[in-house]
C-alpha positions in Angstrom: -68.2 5.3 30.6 -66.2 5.3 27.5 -65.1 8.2 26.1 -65.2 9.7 22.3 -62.2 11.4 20.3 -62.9 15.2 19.8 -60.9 16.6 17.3 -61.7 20.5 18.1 -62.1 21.2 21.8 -61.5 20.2 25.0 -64.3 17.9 26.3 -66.6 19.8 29.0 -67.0 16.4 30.8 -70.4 17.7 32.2 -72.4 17.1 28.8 -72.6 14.0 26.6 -69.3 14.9 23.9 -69.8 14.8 20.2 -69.7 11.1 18.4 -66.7 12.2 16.1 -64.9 8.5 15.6 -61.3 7.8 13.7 -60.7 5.0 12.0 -57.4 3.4 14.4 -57.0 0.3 13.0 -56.3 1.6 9.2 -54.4 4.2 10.4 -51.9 1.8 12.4 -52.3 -0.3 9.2 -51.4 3.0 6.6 -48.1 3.7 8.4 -45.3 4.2 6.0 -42.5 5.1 8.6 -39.0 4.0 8.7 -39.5 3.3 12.6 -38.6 0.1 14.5 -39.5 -1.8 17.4 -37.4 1.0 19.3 -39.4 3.7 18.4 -42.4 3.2 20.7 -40.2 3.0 23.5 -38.8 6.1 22.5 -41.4 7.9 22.5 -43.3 6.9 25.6 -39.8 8.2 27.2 -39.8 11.3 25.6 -43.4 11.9 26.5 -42.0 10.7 30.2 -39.2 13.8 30.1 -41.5 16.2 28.6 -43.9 15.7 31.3 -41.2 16.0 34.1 -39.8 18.7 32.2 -42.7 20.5 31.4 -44.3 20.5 35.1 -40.7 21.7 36.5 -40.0 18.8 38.6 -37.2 18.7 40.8 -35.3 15.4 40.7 -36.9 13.8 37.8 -37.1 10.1 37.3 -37.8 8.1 34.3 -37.6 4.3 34.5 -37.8 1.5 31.7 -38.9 -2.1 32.8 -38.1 -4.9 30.4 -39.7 -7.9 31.1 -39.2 -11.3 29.6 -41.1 -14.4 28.8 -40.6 -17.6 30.5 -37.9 -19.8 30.4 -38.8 -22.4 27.7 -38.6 -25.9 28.0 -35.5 -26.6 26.0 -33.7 -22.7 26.7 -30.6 -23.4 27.9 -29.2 -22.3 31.1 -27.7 -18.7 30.4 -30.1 -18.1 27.7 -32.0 -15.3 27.9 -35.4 -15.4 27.3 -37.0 -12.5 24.4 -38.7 -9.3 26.1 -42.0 -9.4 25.4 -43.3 -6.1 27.8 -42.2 -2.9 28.3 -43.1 -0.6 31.6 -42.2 3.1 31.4 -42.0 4.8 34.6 -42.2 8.7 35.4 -42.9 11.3 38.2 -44.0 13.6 35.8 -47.5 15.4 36.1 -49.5 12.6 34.4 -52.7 12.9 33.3 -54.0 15.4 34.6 -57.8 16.4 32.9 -56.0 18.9 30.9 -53.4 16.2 29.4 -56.4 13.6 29.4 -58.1 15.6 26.8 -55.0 16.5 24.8 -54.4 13.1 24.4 -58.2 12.2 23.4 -57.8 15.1 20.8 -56.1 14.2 17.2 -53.8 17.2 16.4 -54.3 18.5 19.7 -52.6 21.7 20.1 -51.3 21.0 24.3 -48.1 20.1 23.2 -47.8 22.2 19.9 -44.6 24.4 21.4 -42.1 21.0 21.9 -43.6 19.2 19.1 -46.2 17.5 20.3 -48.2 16.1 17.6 -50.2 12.9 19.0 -49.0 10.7 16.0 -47.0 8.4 18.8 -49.6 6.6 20.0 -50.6 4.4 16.6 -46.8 3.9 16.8 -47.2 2.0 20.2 -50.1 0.2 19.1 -48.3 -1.2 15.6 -45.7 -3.0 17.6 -47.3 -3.9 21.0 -51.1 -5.8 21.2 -52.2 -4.1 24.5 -51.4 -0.6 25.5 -52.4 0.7 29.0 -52.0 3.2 31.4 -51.9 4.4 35.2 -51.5 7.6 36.4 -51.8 8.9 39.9 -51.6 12.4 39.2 -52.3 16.0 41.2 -55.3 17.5 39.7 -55.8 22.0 39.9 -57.7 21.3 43.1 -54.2 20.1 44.5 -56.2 16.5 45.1 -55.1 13.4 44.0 -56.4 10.9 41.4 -55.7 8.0 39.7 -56.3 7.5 35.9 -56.4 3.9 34.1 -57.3 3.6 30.5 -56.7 1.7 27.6 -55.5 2.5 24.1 -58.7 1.6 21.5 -57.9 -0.2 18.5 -61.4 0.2 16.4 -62.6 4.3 16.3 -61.9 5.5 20.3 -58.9 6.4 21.2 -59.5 5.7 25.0 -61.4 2.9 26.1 -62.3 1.3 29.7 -61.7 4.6 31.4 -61.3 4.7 34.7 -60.7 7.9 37.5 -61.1 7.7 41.1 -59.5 9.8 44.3 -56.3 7.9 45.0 -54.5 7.8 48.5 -51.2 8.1 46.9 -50.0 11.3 47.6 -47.4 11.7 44.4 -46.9 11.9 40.6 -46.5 8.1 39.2 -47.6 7.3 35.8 -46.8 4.3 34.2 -47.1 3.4 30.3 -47.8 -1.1 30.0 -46.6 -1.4 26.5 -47.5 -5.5 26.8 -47.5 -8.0 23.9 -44.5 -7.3 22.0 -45.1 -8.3 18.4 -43.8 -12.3 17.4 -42.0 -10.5 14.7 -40.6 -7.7 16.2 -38.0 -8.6 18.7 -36.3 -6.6 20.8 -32.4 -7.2 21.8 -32.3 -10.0 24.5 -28.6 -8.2 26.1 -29.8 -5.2 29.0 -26.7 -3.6 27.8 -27.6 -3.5 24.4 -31.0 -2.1 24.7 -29.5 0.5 27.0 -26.9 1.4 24.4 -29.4 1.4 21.7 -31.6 3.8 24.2 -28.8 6.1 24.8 -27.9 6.5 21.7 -31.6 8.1 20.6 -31.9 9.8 23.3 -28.6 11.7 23.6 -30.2 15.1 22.2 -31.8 15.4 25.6 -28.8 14.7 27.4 -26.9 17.8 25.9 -29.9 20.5 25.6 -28.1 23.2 27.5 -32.2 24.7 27.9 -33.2 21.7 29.4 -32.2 19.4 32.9 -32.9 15.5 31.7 -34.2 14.0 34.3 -32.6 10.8 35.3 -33.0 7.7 33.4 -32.6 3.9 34.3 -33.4 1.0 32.5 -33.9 -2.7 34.5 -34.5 -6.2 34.5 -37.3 -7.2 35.8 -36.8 -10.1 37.2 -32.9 -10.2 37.5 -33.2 -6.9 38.9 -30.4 -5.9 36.9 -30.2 -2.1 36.3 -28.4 0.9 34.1 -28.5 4.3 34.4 -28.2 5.6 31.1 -27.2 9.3 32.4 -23.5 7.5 33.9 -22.8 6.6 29.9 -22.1 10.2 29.9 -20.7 11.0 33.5 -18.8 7.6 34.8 -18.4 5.2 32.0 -17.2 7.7 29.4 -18.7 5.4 26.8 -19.6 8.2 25.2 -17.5 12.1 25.4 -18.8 15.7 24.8 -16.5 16.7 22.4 -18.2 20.3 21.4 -20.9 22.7 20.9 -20.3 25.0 18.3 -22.7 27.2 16.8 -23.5 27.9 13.1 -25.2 29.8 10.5 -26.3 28.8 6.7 -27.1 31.5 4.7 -29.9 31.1 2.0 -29.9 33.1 -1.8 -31.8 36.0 -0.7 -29.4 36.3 2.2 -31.3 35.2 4.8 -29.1 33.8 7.9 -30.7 30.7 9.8 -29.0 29.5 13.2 -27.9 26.1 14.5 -26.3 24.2 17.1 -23.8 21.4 16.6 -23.3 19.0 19.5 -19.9 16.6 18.8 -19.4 13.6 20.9 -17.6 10.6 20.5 -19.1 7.1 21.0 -16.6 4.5 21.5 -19.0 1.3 22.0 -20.8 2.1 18.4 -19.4 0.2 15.8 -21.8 2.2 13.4 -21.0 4.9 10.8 -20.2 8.5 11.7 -23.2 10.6 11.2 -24.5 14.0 11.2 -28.2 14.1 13.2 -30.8 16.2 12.1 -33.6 17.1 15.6 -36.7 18.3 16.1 -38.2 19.3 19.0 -35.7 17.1 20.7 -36.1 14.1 18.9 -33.5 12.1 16.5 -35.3 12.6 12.7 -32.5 12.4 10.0 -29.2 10.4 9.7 -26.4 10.5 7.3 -22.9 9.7 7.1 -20.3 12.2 8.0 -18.0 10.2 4.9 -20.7 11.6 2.5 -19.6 14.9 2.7 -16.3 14.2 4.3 -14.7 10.7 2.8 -12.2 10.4 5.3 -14.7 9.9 8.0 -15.6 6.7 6.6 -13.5 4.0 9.2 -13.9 4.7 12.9 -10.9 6.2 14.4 -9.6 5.3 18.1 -7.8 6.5 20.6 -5.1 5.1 22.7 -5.4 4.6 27.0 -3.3 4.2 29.1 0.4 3.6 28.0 3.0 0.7 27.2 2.1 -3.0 27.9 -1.2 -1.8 29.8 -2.3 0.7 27.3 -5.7 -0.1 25.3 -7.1 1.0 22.3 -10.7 1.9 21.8 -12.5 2.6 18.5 -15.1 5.3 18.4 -17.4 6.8 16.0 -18.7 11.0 15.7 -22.1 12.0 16.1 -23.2 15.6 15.0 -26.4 16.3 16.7 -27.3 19.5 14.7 -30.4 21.7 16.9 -32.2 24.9 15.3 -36.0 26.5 15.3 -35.6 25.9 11.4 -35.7 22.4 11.9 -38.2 22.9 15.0 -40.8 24.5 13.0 -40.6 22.0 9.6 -40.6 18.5 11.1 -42.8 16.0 9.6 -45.5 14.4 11.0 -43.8 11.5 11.9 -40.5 13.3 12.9 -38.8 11.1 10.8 -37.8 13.6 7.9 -38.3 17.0 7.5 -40.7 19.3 5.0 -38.1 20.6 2.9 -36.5 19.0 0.2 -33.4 16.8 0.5 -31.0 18.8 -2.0 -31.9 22.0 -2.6 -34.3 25.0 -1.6 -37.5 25.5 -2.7 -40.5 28.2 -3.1 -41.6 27.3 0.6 -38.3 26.3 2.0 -35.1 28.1 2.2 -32.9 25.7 2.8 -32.4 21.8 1.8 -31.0 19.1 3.9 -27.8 19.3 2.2 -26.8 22.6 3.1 -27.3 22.6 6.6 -25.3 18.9 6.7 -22.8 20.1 4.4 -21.6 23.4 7.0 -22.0 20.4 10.0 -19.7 18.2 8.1 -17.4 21.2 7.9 -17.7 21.7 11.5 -16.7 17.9 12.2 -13.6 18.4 9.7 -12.4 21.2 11.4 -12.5 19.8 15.1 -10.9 16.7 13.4 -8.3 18.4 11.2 -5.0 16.2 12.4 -6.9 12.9 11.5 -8.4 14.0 8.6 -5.2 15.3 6.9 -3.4 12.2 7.9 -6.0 10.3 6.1 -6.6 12.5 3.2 -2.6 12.2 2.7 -3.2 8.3 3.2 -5.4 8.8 0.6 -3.6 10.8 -2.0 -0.7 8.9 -1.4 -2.8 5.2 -2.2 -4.5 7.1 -5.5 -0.9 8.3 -7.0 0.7 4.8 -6.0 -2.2 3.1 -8.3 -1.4 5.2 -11.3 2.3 5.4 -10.9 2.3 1.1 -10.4 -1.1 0.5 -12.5 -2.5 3.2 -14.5 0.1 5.9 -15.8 -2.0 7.1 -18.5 -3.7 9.9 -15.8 -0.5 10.5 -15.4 -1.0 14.1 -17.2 -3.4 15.6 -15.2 -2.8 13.8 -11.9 -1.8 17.4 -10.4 -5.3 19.1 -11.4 -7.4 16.4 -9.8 -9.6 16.8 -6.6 -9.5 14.2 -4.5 -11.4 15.4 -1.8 -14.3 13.5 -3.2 -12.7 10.3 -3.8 -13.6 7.6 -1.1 -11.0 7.0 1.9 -11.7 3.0 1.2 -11.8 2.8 -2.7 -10.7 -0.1 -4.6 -8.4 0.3 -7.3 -11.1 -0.3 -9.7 -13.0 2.8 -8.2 -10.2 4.6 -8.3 -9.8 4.5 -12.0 -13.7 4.7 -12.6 -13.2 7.9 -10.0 -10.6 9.0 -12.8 -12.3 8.6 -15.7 -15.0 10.5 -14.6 -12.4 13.1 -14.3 -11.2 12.9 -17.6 -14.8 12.9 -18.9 -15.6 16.1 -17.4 -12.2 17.7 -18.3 -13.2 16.3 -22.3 -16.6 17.7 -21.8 -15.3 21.1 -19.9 -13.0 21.0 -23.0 -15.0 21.0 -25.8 -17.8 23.6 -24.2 -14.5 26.1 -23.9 -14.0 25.5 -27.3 -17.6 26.7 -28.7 -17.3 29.8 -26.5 -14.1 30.6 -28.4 -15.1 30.0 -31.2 -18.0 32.5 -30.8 -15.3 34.8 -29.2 -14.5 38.2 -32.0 -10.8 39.2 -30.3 -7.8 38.3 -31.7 -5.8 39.0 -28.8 -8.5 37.0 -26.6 -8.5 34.4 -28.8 -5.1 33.6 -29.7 -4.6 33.6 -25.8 -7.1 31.4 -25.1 -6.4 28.7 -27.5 -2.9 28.1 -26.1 -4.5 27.5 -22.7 -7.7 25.4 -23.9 -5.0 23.9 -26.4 -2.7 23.2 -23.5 -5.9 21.0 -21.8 -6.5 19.1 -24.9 -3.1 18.1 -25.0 -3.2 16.3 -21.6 -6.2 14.3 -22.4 -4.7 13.3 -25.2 -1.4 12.5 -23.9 -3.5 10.1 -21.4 -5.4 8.3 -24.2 -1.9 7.8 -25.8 -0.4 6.7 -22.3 -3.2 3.9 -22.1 -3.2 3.2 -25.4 0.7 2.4 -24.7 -0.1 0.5 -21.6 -2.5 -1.8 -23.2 0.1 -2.6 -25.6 2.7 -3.3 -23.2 -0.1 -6.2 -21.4 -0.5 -7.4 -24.9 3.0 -8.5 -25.1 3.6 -9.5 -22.1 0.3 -11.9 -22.8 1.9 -13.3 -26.6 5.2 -14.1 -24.6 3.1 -16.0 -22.2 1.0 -17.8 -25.2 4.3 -19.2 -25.9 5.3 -21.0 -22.8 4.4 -24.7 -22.0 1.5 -24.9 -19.3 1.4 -27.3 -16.7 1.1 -30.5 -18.1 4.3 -29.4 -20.6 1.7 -28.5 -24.2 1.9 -25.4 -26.1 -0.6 -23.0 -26.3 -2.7 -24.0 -29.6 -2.4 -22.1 -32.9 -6.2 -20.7 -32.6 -5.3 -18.6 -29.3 -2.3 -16.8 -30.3 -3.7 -16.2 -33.6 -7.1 -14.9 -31.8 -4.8 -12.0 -29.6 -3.4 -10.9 -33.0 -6.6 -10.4 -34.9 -10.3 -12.4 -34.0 -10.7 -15.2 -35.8 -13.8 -15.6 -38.3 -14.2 -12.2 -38.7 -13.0 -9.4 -41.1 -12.3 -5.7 -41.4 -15.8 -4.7 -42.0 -16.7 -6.1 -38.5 -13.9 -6.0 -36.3 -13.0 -2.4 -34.9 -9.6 -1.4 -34.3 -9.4 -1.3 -30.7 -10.7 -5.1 -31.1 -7.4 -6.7 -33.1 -3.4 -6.1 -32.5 -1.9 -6.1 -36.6 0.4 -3.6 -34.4 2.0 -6.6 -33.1 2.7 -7.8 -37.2 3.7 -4.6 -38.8 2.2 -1.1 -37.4 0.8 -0.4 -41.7 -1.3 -3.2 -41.4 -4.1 -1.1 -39.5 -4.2 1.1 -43.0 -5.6 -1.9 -45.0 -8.4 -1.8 -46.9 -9.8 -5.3 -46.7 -8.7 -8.0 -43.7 -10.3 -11.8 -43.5 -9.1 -13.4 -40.4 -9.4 -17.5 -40.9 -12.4 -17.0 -42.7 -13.7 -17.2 -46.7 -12.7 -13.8 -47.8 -15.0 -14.9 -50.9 -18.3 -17.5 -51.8 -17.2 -18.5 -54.9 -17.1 -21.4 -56.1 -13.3 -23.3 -56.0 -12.3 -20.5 -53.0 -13.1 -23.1 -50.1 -10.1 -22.6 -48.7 -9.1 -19.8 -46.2 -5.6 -18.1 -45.3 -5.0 -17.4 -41.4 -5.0 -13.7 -42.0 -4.8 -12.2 -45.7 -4.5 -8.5 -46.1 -5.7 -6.1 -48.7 -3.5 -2.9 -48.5 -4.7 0.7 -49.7 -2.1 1.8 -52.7 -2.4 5.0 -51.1 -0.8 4.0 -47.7 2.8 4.8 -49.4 2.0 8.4 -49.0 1.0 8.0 -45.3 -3.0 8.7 -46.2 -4.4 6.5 -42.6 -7.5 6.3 -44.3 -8.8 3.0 -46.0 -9.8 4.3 -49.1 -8.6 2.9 -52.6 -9.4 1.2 -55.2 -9.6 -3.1 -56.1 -6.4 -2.8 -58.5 -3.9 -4.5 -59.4 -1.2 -2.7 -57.7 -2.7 -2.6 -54.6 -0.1 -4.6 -52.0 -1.4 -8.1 -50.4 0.2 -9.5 -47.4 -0.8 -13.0 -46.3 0.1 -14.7 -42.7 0.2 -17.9 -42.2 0.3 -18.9 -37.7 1.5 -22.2 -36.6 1.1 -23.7 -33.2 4.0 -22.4 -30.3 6.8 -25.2 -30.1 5.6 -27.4 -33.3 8.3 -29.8 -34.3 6.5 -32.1 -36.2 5.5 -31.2 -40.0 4.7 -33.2 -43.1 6.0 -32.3 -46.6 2.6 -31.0 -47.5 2.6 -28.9 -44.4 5.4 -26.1 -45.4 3.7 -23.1 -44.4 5.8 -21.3 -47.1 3.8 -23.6 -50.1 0.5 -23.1 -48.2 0.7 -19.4 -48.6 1.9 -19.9 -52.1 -1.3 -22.0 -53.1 -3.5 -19.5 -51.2 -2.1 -16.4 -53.7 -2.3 -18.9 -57.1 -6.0 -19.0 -55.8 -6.4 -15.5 -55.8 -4.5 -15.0 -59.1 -6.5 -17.3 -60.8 -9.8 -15.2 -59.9 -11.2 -17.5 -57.3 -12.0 -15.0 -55.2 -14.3 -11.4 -54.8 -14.6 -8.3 -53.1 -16.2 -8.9 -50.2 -19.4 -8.2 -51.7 -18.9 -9.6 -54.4 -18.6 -6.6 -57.1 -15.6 -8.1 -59.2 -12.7 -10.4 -58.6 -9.9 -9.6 -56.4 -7.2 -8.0 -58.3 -4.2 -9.7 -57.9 -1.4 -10.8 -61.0 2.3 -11.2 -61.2 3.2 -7.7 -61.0 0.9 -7.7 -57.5 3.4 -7.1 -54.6 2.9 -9.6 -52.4 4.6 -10.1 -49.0 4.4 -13.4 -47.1 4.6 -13.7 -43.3 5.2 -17.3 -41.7 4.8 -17.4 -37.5 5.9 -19.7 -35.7 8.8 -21.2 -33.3 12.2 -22.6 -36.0 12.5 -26.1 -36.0 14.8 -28.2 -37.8 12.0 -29.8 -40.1 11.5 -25.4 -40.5 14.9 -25.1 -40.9 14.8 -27.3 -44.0 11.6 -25.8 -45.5 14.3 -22.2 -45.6 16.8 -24.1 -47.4 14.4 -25.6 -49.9 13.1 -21.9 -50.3 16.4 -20.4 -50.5 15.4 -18.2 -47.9 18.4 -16.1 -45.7 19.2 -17.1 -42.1 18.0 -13.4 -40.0 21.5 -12.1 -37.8 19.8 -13.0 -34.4 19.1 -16.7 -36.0 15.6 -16.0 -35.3 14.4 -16.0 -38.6 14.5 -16.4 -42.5 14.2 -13.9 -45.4 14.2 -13.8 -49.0 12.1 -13.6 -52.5 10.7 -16.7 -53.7 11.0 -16.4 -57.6 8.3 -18.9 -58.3 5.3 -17.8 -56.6 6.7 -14.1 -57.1 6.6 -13.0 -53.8 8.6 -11.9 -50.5 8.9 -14.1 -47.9 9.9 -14.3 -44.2 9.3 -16.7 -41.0 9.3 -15.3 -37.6 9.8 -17.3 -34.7 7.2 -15.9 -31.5 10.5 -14.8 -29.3 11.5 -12.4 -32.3 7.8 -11.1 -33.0 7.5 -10.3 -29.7 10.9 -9.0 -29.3 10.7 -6.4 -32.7 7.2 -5.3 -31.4 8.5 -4.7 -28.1 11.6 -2.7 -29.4 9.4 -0.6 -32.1 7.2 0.4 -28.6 10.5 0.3 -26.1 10.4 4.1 -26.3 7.0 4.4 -25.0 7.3 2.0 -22.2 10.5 3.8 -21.2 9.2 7.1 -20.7 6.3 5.7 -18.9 8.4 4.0 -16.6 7.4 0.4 -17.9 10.0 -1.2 -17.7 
């Protein structure tokens, strides 16, 4: 007869039950867990321990029978064919009438005190077609029966129920998980499934309340066996490290109590973690390197010694036990109740917190390794700055690097210190409204030297960067210069583009986006600077200097603002770039004449403001300075002479006033640009060890 789910009290098997039904199917369908094709398995051995466990057997046995498919047709030789059924074995008490009916109950309360909250079996059906199961079990009236049913897929939960006085005089149930889903495959390797096993199941091999029962896992058909207890006892795949016991107190100053299990694993080539239980069962993981970074490789120790000595990587588990976590498991038991990060009205304590003191726990056991990492660590951050980045320089001694990732890159290492430097800014500038608010003098005074003192290092850090950037710069112009592979210069359009953008202006180009540093350090005060472009649309201005600048009168009394009036004694400089290593010139090329037709253009009103308000102010009594840049050749050379221009001391060069375009001229060859910008910054580099 089949039987009917009864979701409020045991079933009095001498009337007809109540026709309560549950949907199966959708709720198999509606499961959101984060389970696996282990999980099943893992369960239908837990139930298998808590039986044994439960009924007080001496010599427990639980044992897990993987069988395979057949060989295919084209399988090689030492192929191993997929498992496609699972048997789970135990000499627990079975099911027993009482058990029966806890099982055909939803939410059943039987098992209520381990846990016990009948969600496992829609897990077993979700990865495996057919589940069934035989008991021979030891009923109150100390007789024997044997139970068979199988698991219903539409609204009963047991189907094709069958129980009948059985000969057998002992406990032997047996769970036929058969069918394994095409898409779910388990690990071909016995070892590997054992491992895999193990590894969930370790909580039940260190509950100091509880004896686990003995637990094997075989082949069926090579007849190949493990016993997962000798991972612990013989093989030492996996070492008790410590139990240690700790407390996390809440705000109101409640004290909850835990247990934290250490082992090492040497086989797992996974991430340390700290383990969350409930009621025996594996529910959270996370990695130990997220509270403690240095836990992020594996470590390994060394065996034996000299030639024959071996070295073995292993990985920490913190299995973490405690009624807190006991009485707030989900439904599930794959998360907990309470929240992830901090307390709440209903819960007292976050996931956080307990994993946090755990982590603490591990760090402490592991304090030699740690430290010798976490000075590993420092050392790697402080060799970046002092090699790469000396601009944190400042505040390198205030930093906490506890945080800072055992394995980071450089480039997380500087976004790790920027976010320093942000905070510090922002930690800054929130001191500074409190002081201001603040009414003693004494106070005050006091704390502006400190806060003053902070400000200070941030800004010495921009400054250092700012220097550093400059010092790359160079070192980039210099390499503008050279020949490249196939023995060409670099053309004029790319130096002249790392000096200022060409195309663009003043009005559009910020200041971090040009280097006029590299020219003359006043050129950043200008008022008005057209790179290449038509500083004006009128007509008859259709040509364009490489860069012309429109100086701020007011720059002479070191205003660095970029205010000033279009007059006629307002400075102009105009440069003119030629291409690195240019020998070859026609007459009507001399850069000295092109910048002298560019300024009788401008004289002669031919071109505006930029937005057009009036003609650019510019007559004979203009100061006008005129920059030439480019490598000295002899055709070069002979545009000097026809200029009257002076040879520089370091030959470099050539100076002078031309009389008949009114205006100051000199030509710079690359090696001296780069050498008089570098010796204006030399200071800077010097104290920050750059060179």
């Amino acid at each position: 007869m089949n039987q009917r789910v009864n979701f409020h009290t045991f079933r009095n098997l001498n009337r007809q039950p109540p026709m309560s039904k549950i949907n199966i199917q959708g709720t198999i369908e509606n499961i959101r867990s984060k389970s696996n094709v282990y999980t099943p398995i893992i369960e239908a051995i837990v139930n298998s321990i808590d039986s044994i466990q439960k009924a007080k057997i001496k010599n427990g046995e639980v044992k897990i029978v993987v069988k395979r498919d057949s060989p295919g047709l084209f399988m090689e030789a030492d192929q191993l064919p997929l498992v496609r059924h699972v048997e789970i074995h135990d000499n627990g008490s079975g099911f027993t009438k009482v058990n029966r009916d806890s099982f055909d109950t939803f939410y059943s309360d039987n098992k209520k005190d381990i846990g016990g909250k009948g969600f496992g079996r829609f897990l077993f059906l979700k990865y495996f077609a057919e589940v069934k199961i035989h008991s021979n079990y030891k009923e109150a009236d100390n007789k024997f029966h044997l139970r068979t049913f199988t698991f219903g897929r539409k609204d009963e939960i047991i189907i094709s129920e069958k129980n009948v006085p059985s000969e057998i005089k002992k406990n032997s149930t047996v769970v036929y998980l058969n069918r394994l889903q095409d898409d779910k495959p388990l690990d071909k390797e016995l070892s590997t499934i054992a491992r895999k096993l193990l590894e969930k199941l370790l909580v039940f091999f260190v509950n100091d309340t509880l004896t686990c029962p003995k637990i094997l896992i075989e082949d069926f058909e090579s007849k190949e066996t493990i016993v997962l207890n000798d991972y612990l006892n013989q093989n030492k795949e996996i070492t008790t490290l410590s139990t240690k016991n700790f407390t996390v107190v809440n705000d109101s100053q409640k004290t909850y109590f835990f247990t934290a299990k250490v082992f090492k694993v040497y086989y797992s080539k996974t991430d340390s973690k700290i383990i969350l239980t409930g009621h025996s069962r594996e529910v959270t993981q996370t990695a130990l390197h997220t509270y403690v970074p240095e836990f992020e490789d594996e470590f390994y120790d060394i065996f034996g010694e000299g030639d024959k000595s071996t070295k073995k990587n292993y990985s920490i588990k913190v299995y973490v036990l405690g009624k807190y976590l006991d009485d707030n498991v989900s439904l599930e038991r794959e998360t907990f109740n309470f929240d992830k990060d901090k307390p709440t009205i209903m819960y007292d304590l976050s996931q956080t917190e307990i994993e946090k003191e755990a982590a603490n726990l591990a760090r402490t056991l592991f304090k030699t390794e740690v430290k010798v990492r976490s000075d590993k660590k420092v050392k790697r951050i402080k060799d970046y700055v002092n090699n790469s980045a000396p601009w944190h320089k400042t505040y390198m001694n205030k930093v906490d690097y506890s945080n800072f990732s055992y394995t980071m890159t450089d480039e997380k290492i500087e976004l790790e210190l920027q976010k320093y430097k942000f905070q510090s800014e922002q930690n800054n500038r929130a001191d500074l409204t409190q002081l201001l608010k603040n009414d003693s003098e004494v106070e005050f005074d006091q704390k502006l030297s400190q806060l003053a003192s902070k400000i200070t290092d941030t800004a010495k850090a921009d400054l250092a960067h700012y220097v550093c950037s400059r010092k790359l710069i160079l070192e980039t112009l210099d390499t503008l210069r050279q020949r490249n592979e196939e023995g060409k210069a670099k053309l004029e359009d790319e130096v002249h583009s790392l000096i200022y953008p060409m195309n663009d202006d003043s009005e559009k180009t910020l200041y971090e986006s040009h280097n006029l540093w590299i020219l003359d350090e006043r050129l950043v005060f200008s008022e008005y600077i057209a790179s290449d472009r038509k500083i004006s649309k009128k007509k008859g201005a259709s040509d364009e200097p490489d860069l012309v600048v429109f100086h701020n009168k007011m720059f002479e009394e070191r205003q660095s603002f970029r205010m000033g009036d279009n007059e006629f004694s307002n400075p102009l400089t105009i440069f003119e770039f030629k291409r690195p290593k240019r020998t070859n010139y026609q007459a009507d090329e001399d850069p000295v004449l092109q910048i002298g037709r560019y300024l009788e253009k401008i004289r002669q009103g031919k071109y505006e403001m930029p937005k057009g308000t009036e003609p650019i102010k510019v007559n004979g009594d203009t100061p006008v300075y005129a920059y030439v840049i480019c490598d000295i050749s002899e055709k070069v050379k002979e545009f000097a002479r026809n200029h009257s221009l002076t040879i520089s001391p370091d030959k470099e060069g050539y100076f002078g006033f031309h009389t008949g375009f009114n205006m100051y001229v000199e030509i710079l060859s690359y090696k001296k640009l780069i050498k008089d910008a570098s010796m204006r910054n030399k200071i800077f580099f010097k104290k920050l060890n750059l060179e």
